[in-house]
C-alpha positions in Angstrom: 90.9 104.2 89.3 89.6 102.5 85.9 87.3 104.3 83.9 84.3 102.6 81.6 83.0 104.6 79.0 79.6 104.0 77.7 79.4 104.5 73.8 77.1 103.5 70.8 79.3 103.7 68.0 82.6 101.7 66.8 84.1 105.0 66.3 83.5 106.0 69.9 84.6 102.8 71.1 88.0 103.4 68.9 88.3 106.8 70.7 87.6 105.9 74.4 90.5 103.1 73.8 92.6 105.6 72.9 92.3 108.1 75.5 93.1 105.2 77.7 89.4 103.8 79.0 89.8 100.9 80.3 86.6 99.1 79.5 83.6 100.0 77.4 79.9 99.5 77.8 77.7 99.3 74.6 74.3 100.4 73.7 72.3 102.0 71.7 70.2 104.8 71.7 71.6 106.5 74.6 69.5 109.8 74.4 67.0 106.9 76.5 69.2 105.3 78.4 70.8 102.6 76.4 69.1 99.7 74.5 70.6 96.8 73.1 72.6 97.1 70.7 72.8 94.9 67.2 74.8 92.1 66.8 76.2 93.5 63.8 77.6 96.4 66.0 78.8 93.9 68.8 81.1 92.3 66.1 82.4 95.3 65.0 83.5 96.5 68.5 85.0 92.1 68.9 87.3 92.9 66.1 88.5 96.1 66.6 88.7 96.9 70.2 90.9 95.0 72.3 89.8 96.7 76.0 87.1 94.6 77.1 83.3 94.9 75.9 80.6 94.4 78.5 77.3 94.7 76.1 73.9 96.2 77.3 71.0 93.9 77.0 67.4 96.6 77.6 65.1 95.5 75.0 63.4 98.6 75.4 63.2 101.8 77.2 61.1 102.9 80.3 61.0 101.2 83.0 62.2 97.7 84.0 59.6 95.6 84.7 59.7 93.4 81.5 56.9 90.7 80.2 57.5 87.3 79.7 58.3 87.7 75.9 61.1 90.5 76.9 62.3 88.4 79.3 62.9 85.6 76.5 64.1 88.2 74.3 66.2 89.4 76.9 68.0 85.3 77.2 68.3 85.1 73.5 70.2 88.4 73.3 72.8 87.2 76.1 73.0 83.8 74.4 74.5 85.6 71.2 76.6 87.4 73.0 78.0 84.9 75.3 78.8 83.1 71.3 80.6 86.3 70.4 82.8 86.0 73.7 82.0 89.6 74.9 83.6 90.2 78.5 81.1 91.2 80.2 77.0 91.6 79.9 75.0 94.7 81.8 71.5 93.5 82.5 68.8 94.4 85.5 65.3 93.6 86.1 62.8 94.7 88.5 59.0 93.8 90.1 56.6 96.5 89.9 56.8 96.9 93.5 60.4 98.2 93.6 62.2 95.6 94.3 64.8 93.0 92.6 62.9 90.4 89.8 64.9 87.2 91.7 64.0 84.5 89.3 64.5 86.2 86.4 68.1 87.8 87.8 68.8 83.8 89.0 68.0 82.7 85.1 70.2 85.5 83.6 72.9 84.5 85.8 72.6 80.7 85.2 72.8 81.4 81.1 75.8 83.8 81.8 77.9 81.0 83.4 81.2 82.8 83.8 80.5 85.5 81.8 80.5 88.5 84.5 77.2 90.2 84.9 76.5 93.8 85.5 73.0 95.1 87.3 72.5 98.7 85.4 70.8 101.6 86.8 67.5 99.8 87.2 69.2 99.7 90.8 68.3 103.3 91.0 64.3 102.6 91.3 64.9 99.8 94.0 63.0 100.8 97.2 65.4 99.6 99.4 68.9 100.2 98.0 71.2 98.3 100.9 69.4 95.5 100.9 69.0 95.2 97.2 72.6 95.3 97.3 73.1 92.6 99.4 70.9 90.3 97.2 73.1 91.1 94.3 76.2 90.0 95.8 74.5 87.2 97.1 73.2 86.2 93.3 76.7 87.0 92.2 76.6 90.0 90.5 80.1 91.0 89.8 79.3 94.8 89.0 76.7 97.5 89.9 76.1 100.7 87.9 74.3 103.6 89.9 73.8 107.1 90.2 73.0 106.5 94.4 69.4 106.3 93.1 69.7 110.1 91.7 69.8 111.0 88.5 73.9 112.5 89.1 75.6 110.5 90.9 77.2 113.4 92.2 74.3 113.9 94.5 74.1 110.0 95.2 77.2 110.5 96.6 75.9 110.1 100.0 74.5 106.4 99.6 77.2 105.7 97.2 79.4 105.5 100.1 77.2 103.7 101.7 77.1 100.7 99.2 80.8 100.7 98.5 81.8 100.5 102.2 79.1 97.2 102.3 80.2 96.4 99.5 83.9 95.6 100.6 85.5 93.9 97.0 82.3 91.3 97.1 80.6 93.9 94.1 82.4 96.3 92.3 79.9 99.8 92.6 80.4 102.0 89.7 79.2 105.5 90.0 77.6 106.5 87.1 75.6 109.8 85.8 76.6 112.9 85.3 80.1 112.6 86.0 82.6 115.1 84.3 86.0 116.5 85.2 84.1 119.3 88.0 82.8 116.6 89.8 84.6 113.4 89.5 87.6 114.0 92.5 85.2 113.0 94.7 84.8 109.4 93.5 88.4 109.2 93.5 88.7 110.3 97.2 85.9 107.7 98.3 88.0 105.1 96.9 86.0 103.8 94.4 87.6 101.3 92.0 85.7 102.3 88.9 84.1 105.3 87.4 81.2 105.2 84.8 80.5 107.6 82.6 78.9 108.8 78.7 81.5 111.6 78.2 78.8 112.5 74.9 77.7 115.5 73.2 74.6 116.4 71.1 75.3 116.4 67.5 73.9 119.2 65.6 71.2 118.3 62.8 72.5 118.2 59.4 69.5 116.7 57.7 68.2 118.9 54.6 64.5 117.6 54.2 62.0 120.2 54.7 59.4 117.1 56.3 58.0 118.3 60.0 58.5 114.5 61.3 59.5 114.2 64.8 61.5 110.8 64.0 64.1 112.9 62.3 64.6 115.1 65.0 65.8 112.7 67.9 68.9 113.7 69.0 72.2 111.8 68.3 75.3 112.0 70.1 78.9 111.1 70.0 82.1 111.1 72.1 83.0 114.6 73.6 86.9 113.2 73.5 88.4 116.4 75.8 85.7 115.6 78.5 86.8 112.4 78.5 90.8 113.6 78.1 89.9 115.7 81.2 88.6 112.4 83.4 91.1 110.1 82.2 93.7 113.1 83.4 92.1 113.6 87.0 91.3 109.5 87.6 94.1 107.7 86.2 
């Protein structure tokens, strides 16, 4: 099984190579889900790291119906990024209705060229999963994070199944959320090819101003590198 680490940091990224990730996803701001990272950070991680990057494009947290000017921001983001040869970009879009935004997933994919797309865990608000899976293989999607539409995938596990059985090599499904060392045999025994997870733990607040401002006390996170040691030692 190969194992993709989602971090926000070079220093994390530096880590999960070394414990033997095989892959690394990049964002920001995690505590919400991931955002897109900066460039600046993207060309750290293209220097230093030599397991493949796939980049996060989210221009914002929330949900994932995005306006016309996040969609453009959303195509300008992938265009720098497709300059900077990352492997791989992790992108997803929905309707407000629940289901897959086609055109704008079919625009995406034309910019990427052969740049392999991921869809993220917007897949998890789709109203109907198995067929939402079917139009991304049929778009060409070459990779699908979920949770099985739960917030662990752990207790997705059930349509998780489901969706790699369909999926059959055409889409590679990567369970993600949640996963740790208690829980992650059971992607191994299902067969799975490829195992997402943050491996992160709160850091504790250092900051020394006496201000009550809530901006300094969102949380920040980094590598928890022994829950990842203890993965890596079950998976690989």
């Amino acid at each position: 099984m190969k194992i993709e680490v989602c971090v926000a940091s070079l220093e994390a990224a530096k880590r999960a190579e070394q414990l033997k990730a095989d892959r690394v996803e990049l964002c920001s701001e995690m505590g919400v889900g991931g955002v897109t990272p900066s460039i600046g950070l993207v060309e750290q991680l293209v220097e230093e790291i030599r397991i493949p990057i796939h980049v996060l494009v989210r221009p914002r947290s929330g949900d994932f119906n995005y306006s016309s000017s996040e969609y453009s921001l959303i195509l300008k983001d992938m265009e720098r990024l497709i300059d900077l040869n990352v492997a791989g970009i992790v992108v997803g879009a929905t309707t407000p209705s629940g289901s897959l935004a086609l055109p704008q997933l079919k625009e995406m994919l034309a910019l990427a060229g052969s740049v392999p797309l991921t869809f993220h865990r917007a897949f998890d608000v789709v109203e109907k999963p198995l067929f939402a899976l079917e139009q991304l293989i049929d778009l060409g999607f070459a990779a699908l994070l979920t949770g099985g539409q739960c917030e662990r995938a752990s207790d997705g596990i059930s349509l998780l199944k489901q969706m790699n059985s369909i999926a059959a090599g055409a889409i590679d499904i990567l369970p993600g959320g949640g996963v740790h060392a208690s829980n992650c045999q059971m992607f191994v025994d299902e067969q799975f090819n490829w195992l997402h997870l943050s491996a992160k733990k709160e850091l504790p607040l250092e900051i020394q101003i006496d201000k009550n401002l809530s901006f300094l006390e969102q949380p920040q996170y980094e590598l928890d590198e022994e829950r990842l040691k203890a993965v890596v030692a079950l998976c690989k």
